[in-house]
C-alpha positions as CSV (number, residue, x, y, z in Angstrom):
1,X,155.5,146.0,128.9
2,X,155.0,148.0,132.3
3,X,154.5,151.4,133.0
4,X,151.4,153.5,132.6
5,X,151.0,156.1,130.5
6,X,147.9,158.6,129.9
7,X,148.3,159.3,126.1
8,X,146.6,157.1,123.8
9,X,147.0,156.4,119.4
10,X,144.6,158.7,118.1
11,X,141.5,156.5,116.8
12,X,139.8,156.5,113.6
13,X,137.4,159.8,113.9
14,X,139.6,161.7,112.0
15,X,140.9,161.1,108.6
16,X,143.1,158.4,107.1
17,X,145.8,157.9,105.5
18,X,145.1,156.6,101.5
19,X,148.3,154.6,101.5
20,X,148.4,153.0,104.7
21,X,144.3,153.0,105.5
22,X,145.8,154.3,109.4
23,X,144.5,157.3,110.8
24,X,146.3,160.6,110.5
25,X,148.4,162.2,113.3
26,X,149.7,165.7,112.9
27,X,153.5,166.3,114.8
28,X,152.0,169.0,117.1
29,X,149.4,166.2,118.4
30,X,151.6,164.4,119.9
31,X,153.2,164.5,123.2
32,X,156.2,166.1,123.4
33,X,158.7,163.1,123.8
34,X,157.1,161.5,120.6
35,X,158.3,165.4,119.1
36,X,161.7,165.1,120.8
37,X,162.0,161.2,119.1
38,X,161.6,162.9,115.7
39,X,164.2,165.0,116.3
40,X,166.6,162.1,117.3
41,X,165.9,159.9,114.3
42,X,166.2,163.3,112.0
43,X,169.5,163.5,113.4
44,X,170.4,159.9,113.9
45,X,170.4,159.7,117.6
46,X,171.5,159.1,120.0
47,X,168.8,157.4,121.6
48,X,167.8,156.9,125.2
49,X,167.5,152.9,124.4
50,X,170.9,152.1,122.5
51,X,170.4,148.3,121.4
52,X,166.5,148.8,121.4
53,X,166.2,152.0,119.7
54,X,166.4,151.8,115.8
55,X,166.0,147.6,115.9
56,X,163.9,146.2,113.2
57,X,160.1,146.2,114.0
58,X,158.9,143.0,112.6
59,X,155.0,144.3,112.6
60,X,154.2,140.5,114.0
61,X,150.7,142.4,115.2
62,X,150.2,142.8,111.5
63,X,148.4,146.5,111.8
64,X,151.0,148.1,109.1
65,X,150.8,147.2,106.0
66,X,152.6,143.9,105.2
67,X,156.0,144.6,104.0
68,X,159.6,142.6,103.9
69,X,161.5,142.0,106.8
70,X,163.5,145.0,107.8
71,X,161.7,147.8,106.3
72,X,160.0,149.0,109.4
73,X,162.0,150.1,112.4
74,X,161.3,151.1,116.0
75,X,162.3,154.3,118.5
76,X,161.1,154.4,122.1
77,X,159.2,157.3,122.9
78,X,160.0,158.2,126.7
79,X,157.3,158.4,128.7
80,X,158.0,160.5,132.4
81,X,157.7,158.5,135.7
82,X,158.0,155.5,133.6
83,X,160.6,152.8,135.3
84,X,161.3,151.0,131.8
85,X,160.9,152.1,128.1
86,X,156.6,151.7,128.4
87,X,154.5,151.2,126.0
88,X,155.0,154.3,123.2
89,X,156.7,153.7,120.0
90,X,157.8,155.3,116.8
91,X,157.9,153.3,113.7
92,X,159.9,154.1,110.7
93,X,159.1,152.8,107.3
94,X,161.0,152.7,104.1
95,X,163.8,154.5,105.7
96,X,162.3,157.5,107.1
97,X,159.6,158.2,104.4
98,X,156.8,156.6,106.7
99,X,156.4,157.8,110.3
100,X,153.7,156.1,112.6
101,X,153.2,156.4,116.5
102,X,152.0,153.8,119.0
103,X,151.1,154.8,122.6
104,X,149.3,151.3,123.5
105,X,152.5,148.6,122.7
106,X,151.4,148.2,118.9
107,X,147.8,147.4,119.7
108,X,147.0,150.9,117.7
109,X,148.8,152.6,115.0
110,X,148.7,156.5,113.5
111,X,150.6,157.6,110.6
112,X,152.5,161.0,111.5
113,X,152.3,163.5,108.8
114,X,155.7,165.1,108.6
């Protein structure tokens, strides 16, 4: 997808999640964009990618759990310096019971406890 950033998903040192068998990320943790992208889909935009932001994620990388189509959805999380929406994501699950956060383009997942 372009772009570089420095952050990376957290890894699997830490905890996991029972539900989702992902690691844990708490919201202070992450970089401050992925904070301010909470705080647009808590209030329903608007979002820096209109037409991108708040598509259907269709997991095709199969690293969340396997659900139908349409139950996950994705947010870009900007990244500064960045000349295109890079590689961080926030995926939505089950509405917005299930937060999880991508910096690598959905090679890595963490669930976000909110």
């Amino acid at each position: 997808c372009g772009g570089t950033t420095t952050a990376r998903t957290p890894h699997a040192s830490g905890p996991r999640d029972a539900e989702t068998g992902l690691p844990w990320v708490e919201v202070a943790s992450l970089p401050s964009q992925a904070r301010d992208t909470l705080r647009l889909i808590d209030a329903g935009g608007p979002y820096p990618y209109p037409g991108k932001d708040g598509r259907v994620f269709r997991n095709a990388e199969g690293l969340l759990p396997r659900e139908p189509r349409g139950w996950y959805h994705e947010y870009t999380v900007v990244t500064p310096g960045a000349s295109n929406r890079s590689t961080r994501r926030i995926i939505t699950g089950d509405g917005t019971r299930l937060f999880f956060y991508t910096a690598d383009h959905y090679r890595s997942f963490a669930r976000i406890r909110r």
